[in-house]
Every structure is written in C-alpha cells, then in structure tokens.
N, C-alpha and C positions, 0 to 999 in steps of 0.2 A: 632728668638730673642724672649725670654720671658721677658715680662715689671713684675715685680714681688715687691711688697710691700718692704718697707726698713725694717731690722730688730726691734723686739718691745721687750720690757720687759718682765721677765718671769713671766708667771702665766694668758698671757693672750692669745688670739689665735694665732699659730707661723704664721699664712701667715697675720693676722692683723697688721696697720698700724698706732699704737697709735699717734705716733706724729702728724700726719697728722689729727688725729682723734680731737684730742686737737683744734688743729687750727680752725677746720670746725666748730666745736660745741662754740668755744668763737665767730666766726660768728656770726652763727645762734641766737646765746645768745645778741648780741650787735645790729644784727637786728629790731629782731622781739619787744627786748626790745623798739626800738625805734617807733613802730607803737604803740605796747599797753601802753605806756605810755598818749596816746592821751587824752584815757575816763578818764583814773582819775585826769587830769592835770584840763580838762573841768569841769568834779565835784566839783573841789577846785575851780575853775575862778566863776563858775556860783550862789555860795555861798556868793561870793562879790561882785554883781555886784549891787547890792543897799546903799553899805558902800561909804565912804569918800575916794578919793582920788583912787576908783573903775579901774580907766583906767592906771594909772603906777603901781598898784599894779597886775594886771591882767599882763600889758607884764613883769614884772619883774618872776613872778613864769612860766611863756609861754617860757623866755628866760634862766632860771634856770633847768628847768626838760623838754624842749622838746629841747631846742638849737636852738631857734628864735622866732621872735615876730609875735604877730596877728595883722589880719588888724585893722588898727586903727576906720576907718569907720565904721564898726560894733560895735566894744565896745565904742566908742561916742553916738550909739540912745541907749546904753540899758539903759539910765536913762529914755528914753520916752516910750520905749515897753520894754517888754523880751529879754533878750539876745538872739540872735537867732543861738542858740546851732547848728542847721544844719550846714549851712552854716560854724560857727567855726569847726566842728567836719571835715568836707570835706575839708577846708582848709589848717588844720593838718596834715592830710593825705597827699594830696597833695604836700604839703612843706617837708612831711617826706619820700617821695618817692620821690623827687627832689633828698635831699641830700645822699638817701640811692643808685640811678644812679652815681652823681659825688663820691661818696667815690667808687664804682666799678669801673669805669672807668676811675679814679685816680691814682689807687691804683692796681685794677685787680689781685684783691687778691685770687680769686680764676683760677689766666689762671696755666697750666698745661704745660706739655713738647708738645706740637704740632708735634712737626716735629719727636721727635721719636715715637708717637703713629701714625703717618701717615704711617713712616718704617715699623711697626710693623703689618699694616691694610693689607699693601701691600704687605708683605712677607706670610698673613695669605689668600692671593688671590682677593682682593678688594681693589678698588678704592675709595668708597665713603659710607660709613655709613650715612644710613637716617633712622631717627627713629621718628616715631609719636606715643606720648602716649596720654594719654586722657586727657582732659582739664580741670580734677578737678584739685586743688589745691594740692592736698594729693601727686600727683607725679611732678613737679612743678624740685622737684631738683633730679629726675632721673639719670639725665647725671652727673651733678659733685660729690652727696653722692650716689645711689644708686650704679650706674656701674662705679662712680670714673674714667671717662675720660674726656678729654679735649674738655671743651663745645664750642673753636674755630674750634675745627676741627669735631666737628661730629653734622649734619642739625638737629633741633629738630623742629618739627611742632605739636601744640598738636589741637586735637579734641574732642570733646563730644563722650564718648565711644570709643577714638582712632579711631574712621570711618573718615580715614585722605580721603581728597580729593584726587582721583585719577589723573585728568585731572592736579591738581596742581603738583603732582608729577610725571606726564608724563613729564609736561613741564620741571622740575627740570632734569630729568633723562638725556633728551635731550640737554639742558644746560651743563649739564657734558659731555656727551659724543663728543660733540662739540669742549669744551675745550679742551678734550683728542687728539682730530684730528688737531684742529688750534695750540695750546700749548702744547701739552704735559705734560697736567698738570691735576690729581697730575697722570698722565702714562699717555705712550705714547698709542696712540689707536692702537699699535699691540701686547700691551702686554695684556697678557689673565688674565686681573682682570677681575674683577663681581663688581656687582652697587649692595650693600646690604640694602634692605627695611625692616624694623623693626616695631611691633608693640608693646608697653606694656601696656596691660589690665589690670586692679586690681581687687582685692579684698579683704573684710574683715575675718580674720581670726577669731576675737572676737565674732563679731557682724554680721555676713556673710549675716543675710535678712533685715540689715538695712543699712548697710553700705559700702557696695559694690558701685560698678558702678552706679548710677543713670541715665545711657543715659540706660542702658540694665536690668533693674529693681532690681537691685544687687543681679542677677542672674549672677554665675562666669562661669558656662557654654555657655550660652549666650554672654558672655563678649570675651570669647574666641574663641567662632563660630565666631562671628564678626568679630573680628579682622583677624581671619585666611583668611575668604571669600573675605574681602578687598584688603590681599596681595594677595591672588589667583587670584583678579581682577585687579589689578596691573598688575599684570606679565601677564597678558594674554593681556591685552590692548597694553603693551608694543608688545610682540612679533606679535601680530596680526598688529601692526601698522607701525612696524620694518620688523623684521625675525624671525624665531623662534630658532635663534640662539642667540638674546638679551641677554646683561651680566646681570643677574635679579636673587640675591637669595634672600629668604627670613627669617627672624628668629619671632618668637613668642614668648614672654617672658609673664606674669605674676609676680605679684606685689603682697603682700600683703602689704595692706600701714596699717597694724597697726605696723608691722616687720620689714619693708623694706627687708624681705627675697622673692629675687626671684627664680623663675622656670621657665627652658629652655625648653620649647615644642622639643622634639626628632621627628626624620623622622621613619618612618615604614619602611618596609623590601623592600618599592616602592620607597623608599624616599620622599615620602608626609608626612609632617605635621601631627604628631598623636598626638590629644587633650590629650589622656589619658595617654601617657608617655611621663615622662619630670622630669630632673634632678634639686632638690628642693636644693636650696642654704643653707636652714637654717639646712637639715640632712647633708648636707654635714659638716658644720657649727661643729656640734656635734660630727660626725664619726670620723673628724680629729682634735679634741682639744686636745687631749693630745700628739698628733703625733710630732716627730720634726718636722721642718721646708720642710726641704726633703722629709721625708714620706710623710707629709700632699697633697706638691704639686704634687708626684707623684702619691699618692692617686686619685687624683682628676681627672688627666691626665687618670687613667688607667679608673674613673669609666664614664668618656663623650667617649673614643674609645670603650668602654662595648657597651651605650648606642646609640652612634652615628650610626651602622652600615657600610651603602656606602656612609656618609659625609665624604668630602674629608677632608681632613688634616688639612689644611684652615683652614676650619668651625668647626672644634675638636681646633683647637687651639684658636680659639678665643672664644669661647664658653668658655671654663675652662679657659680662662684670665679673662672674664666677671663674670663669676662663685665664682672667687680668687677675682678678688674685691672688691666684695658684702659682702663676708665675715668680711670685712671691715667694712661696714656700718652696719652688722649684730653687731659686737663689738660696734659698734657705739651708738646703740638704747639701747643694753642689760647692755651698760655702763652708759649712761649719762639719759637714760628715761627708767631704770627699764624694759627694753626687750619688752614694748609696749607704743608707746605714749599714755598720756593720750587725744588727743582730735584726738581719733580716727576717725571722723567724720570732717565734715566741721570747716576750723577759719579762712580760707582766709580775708585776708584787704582790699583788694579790685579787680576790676575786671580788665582785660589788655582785650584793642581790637583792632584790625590794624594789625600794621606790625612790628615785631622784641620784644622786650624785652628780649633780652640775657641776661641782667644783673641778669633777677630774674633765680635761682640759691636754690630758698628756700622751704621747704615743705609747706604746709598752710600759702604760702605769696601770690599767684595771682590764680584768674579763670583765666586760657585764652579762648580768642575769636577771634584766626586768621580769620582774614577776607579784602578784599576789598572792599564792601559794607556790609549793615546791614543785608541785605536782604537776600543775600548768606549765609549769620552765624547766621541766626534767630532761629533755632535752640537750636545752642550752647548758644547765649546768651540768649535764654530763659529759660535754666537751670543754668547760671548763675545769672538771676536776681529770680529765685526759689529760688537759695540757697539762697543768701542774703535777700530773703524777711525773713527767717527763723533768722539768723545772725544781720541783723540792722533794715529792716523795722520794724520785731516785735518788734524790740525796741528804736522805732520813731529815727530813727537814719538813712541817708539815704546813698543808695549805690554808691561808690565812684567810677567813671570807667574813668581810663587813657584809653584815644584816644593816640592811638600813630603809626605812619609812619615810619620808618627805609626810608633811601633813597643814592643811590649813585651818591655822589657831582659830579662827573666827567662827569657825564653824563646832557647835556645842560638841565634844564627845571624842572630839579629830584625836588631841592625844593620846585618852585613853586607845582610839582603835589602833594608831602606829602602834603602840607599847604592844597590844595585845596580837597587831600583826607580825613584830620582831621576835616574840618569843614562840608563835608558831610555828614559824620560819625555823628558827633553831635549832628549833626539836627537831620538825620534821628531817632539815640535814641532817643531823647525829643519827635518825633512824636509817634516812637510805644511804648515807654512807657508813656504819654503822664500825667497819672494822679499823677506815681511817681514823675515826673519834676515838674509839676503845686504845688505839696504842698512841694517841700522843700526834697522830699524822694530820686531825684537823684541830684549828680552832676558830672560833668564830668572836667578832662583835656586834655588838648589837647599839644600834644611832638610831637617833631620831630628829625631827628636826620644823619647827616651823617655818617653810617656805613663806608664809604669807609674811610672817612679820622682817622676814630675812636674816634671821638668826642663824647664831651658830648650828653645829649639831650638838645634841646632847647624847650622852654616852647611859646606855641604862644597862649594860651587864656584859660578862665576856665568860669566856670558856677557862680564860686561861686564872681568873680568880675574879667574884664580883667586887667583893668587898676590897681589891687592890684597887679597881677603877676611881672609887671614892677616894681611896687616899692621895691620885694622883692628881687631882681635882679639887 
C-alpha cells in the first residue's frame, strides 16, 4: 500500500500536498506568533509602569495581545523598585506554553491516520519506527513537517548531535519486542518484521561552518560519522546481547534545516551504510516538477531501487514514501519562507527537559534535553543553556526551561514519581547553573502529565512564583 499525498493545484509540485500545507503553516504562524508577542507586549508594559492607574492598564494590554493576565504581585512593587521584567518575561512564556499544550491536546490538530501509517510500516517489513534527531530546535518538527508522519505512532527521542542513548533504546527495543510476545502488538512475535532505528543529523546549506550541528562543530561529515557509529552500536549491543539474529535495521537521514530537504544515506554493494551516497530530496524535488503525478512517483520509485542495491523491498518502499513526503515540506519552505528560512540558526523559546513533550511539533520552538536526571544530560543541556546564553542572556532576558515528566497514571505510584522527578530536576538546575538562577537569568517550570490517559499537562510549580501558578488555574 502506497500512503501518497492528496491531489494539489496546478503549477505546483504533483506529489505536493498544498492543503495540508496551508493548515501546517497557519499553525506554525498562530504559534510562534503567540511566544514572540511576549517581548513587545513587555516593551509597551514596561513604559507605563511609573503612569497613573499603571497596574489595570498593564493587565488590560497582557490580556488584549497575549490572552491573559500578569501576576498581580509583581506589577504591585513596581511603584517601589523596577518592574522586574525577568521574572514577567518567564511568566509569559510559561503561561504561553501552558495554553499552546491545552489547545494541542484539545484540539490534536496535528494527529494523523495512525493506524494506516502502522499498515503501511508493516507491510514495508517493520514493526516499530524509532527515530532520534538532534536536540537543536531547527529539527523540533521533524516527524510531523519534515517526513510528514504521524507523531503518535513513530518514538522520537532527541539528542545533542542525535548521539541517542543506546542503553535507552535497548531498553525500548526490549519493551517492544516483549509486547510483541505477551500482545501481539503492533505483530505477533513470529512475524518477520524488523525494529527500525533512525538517525537525522543536520546541516547548513547556507552557512555550513556556522550553522551546522553544534554538538559536532558544524562539521556535516562529522555529524554523519556520528550518527552512523551510534546505530552501528546499537545494533551490535542489541545482537551481542540477544542473538545475532535481532530484528535491528538501520536508516541515516540528513537534514538541511535551512531547506528542510533531506537525504537518505544508501547501502554499498555490502549493504553498509555509505556516507557518500544518498538520495537528496530537494533534486529529486526539481527532476520531477514538471512530471505528472504518475511520472514523478514512479520517478522516484525507480531512482531509490537504482540506488538501494540488495535493500529489500521493505526499505525501497519506505524510503521513497519518506522521500515523496519531504517533497511536501520542500513546497512548504519554497512557498511560505522564500525556499530558506530566514533564522537559519538558533530562535528557539525555550528549553524542554524530562520526559515527553509530543505536543512541540515546531521548528525553533523547543531545545530538547531528554533526560532522568541532570547529570545524565549535562551535556545536552549545556549546549542548550550555550545557545540561549547567545538568544536571552545576551539580552538580560533569562532562560525559560520546562521541567517536565510524561507518566503513566495506571501504574500505582507513576505521579507521585513525575512530581518527585520534577522537583529534582529543578534543583539540580539552579545548583549547576547556579549564577544564572541567583541573578534572575534562569527560571524554570515544572509539568507533568498523564500520557496514558491523554491528558493535559499539569503545572505543579515554577521559579518565577508557586503560588501565582494556582491563581492562574
């Protein structure tokens, strides 16, 4: 079964998927509008805070152009000190990443066909799509615009340079294949799927020795050594720990995130991974723009079984589905931002650390920093609190980071452990960043959330007041 784009208007690419295209981009537009309205809403607050009548005049334009009010508390001392803009600015944030959760999770405006992208996984010889990309912001929305699949059913874990945790994704693998045997789900453990591990590396097409990967010095060769070595270790920990019969394939993508055009790493004539050849989404992009709808797709088809060798069938097909829906997001960028974003580089809003945020969905909306403790992710979040020293601290403006736990309610004890893993988390930030905290440069929130029943998040404290959270709730 080929999952294939719905038909688009003439004059634009035949296997593009404008409508869809439309939808994504009034998103992203209604989004991102709603964090960077922050700074200039605060410019206009902080201009009045020595006038008459300073504190309804202040939440009336907070509830006019952000869509809710400030703590009251703060804009009460600024007749005695300075407004204390941190603290608002973190607030904002905060409250605007509250409401940008409940409208995804309300709404689930971006869920997808599930169940036919699982038929379609498993007809292609796989059971479970795990993809870890890197935990810049720049690939953030990967899964739902770049490869246009359904981010319920395929795992995303991101890392610092994609160097996903291997031990984490043993345990994952084993998890599945478990369920496969106890359940039969999503196959029964005698049917001959594969467990597919995915990496996507980036790079700058623009600006290639500045804005590349920063975990790999926005070296793309580098980027892609990495990521391949990682799934080589993977799969060999796997089979050395199993059999070496383990259902373990692997795939290699690259990213340009000024494009969002990717490129599929091909196997050599051993069927290993060859850095140097690998079918680029954005010629394909071009070869078949004038093609009909037909041509283009069998265009495409004929040039991944060219390039594929002795990849089975499988992996030819799902490769050129992945390939066909990139093209999508290729239309996407060369429509709505002129064929390259303008903020080729870092604008992420803030930083995500813990466990889960499926909801973000967005290009330069979140760093991530999967982790169970700080310690484990110290790393990642130290390129995270790099960038934004760049982003906010240079402009006394401090870095906003959701603490947040995913947990499932069914299991006795789960919320208590989120809570008591949020406020670990917390701490431990304020100690290793310790002089951001002390002047006002970090704040943090703290969520939580039961994924199993699909709930919202729940808000259990913040830096910037606890007891404000309650009121605003």
């Amino acid at each position: 079964m080929r999952m294939t784009p719905v038909p688009v208007k003439a004059g634009q690419h035949p296997l593009a998927n404008a409508s869809e295209n439309a939808q994504l981009f009034d998103y992203e537009q209604r989004t991102k509008a709603a964090f960077d309205a922050v700074v200039p809403t605060l410019k206009q607050i902080s201009g009045l805070q020595h006038e008459a009548d300073f504190e309804r005049r202040a939440q009336a334009l907070a509830k006019e152009q952000l869509g809710f009010e400030l703590p009251g508390d703060i804009l009460a001392d600024a007749w005695v000190t300075q407004l204390d803009m941190r603290r608002l600015f973190a607030w904002c944030v905060f409250q605007t990443y509250q409401r940008f959760c409940d409208d995804f999770f309300a709404n689930d405006f971006l869920s997808r066909l599930e169940t036919e992208f699982q038929t379609f996984l498993i007809e292609c010889g796989f059971h479970t799509l795990d993809i870890s990309p890197c935990a810049d912001g720049r690939l953030a929305h990967v899964i739902s615009y770049v490869l246009r699949l359904p981010h319920k059913a395929v795992r995303r874990k991101s890392y610092a340079g994609a160097m996903f945790d291997i031990e984490d994704s043993i345990e994952k693998w084993t998890e599945t294949e478990l369920q496969r045997f106890r359940e039969g789900k999503p196959t029964t453990a005698d049917m001959s799927t594969r467990y597919l591990k995915t990496v996507v590396y980036h790079f700058s097409s623009g600006d290639p020795e500045h804005e590349g990967c920063a975990a790999h010095g926005s070296d793309a060769g580098r980027a892609a050594q990495g990521g391949l070595e990682q799934l080589k270790a993977f799969q060999t920990a796997v089979e050395n720990s199993f059999c070496c019969g383990a259902s373990i394939d692997l795939m290699l993508i690259g990213l340009d995130t000024d494009s969002d055009a990717i490129r599929i790493h091909m196997p050599d004539r051993h069927g290993e991974i060859d850095l140097k050849r690998y079918l680029d989404a954005a010629e394909l992009f071009d070869a078949t723009l004038s093609m009909s709808r037909a041509q283009a797709d069998e265009y495409i088809d004929g040039q991944v079984r060219q390039a594929g060798g002795e990849m089975s069938e499988g992996m030819q097909k799902l490769m050129a589905h992945l390939l066909i829906n990139n093209l999508s997001q290729i239309e996407y960028v060369r429509q709505y931002h002129n064929g390259r974003y303008q903020d080729i580089g870092h604008a992420e809003r803030f930083i995500g650390a813990g466990i889960g945020f499926e909801e973000v969905q967005l290009r330069n909306l979140t760093y991530f920093a999967y982790m169970q403790t700080v310690e484990e992710a110290a790393a990642d979040l130290d390129v995270g609190i790099k960038i934004f020293s760049k982003l906010n601290v240079s402009h006394s403006l401090p870095v906003p980071v959701v603490v947040r736990f995913d947990y499932h309610g069914q299991v006795p004890g789960a919320r208590e452990r989120a809570i008591d893993h949020c406020r670990r988390v917390d701490a431990a930030l304020s100690a290793r960043y310790a002089d951001l905290a002390r002047t006002g440069l970090l704040h943090t929130l703290q969520v939580i959330r039961d994924c199993h029943a699909g709930e919202r998040i729940e808000v259990i404290g913040t830096s910037v007041k606890d007891e404000v959270t309650e009121e605003a709730h």
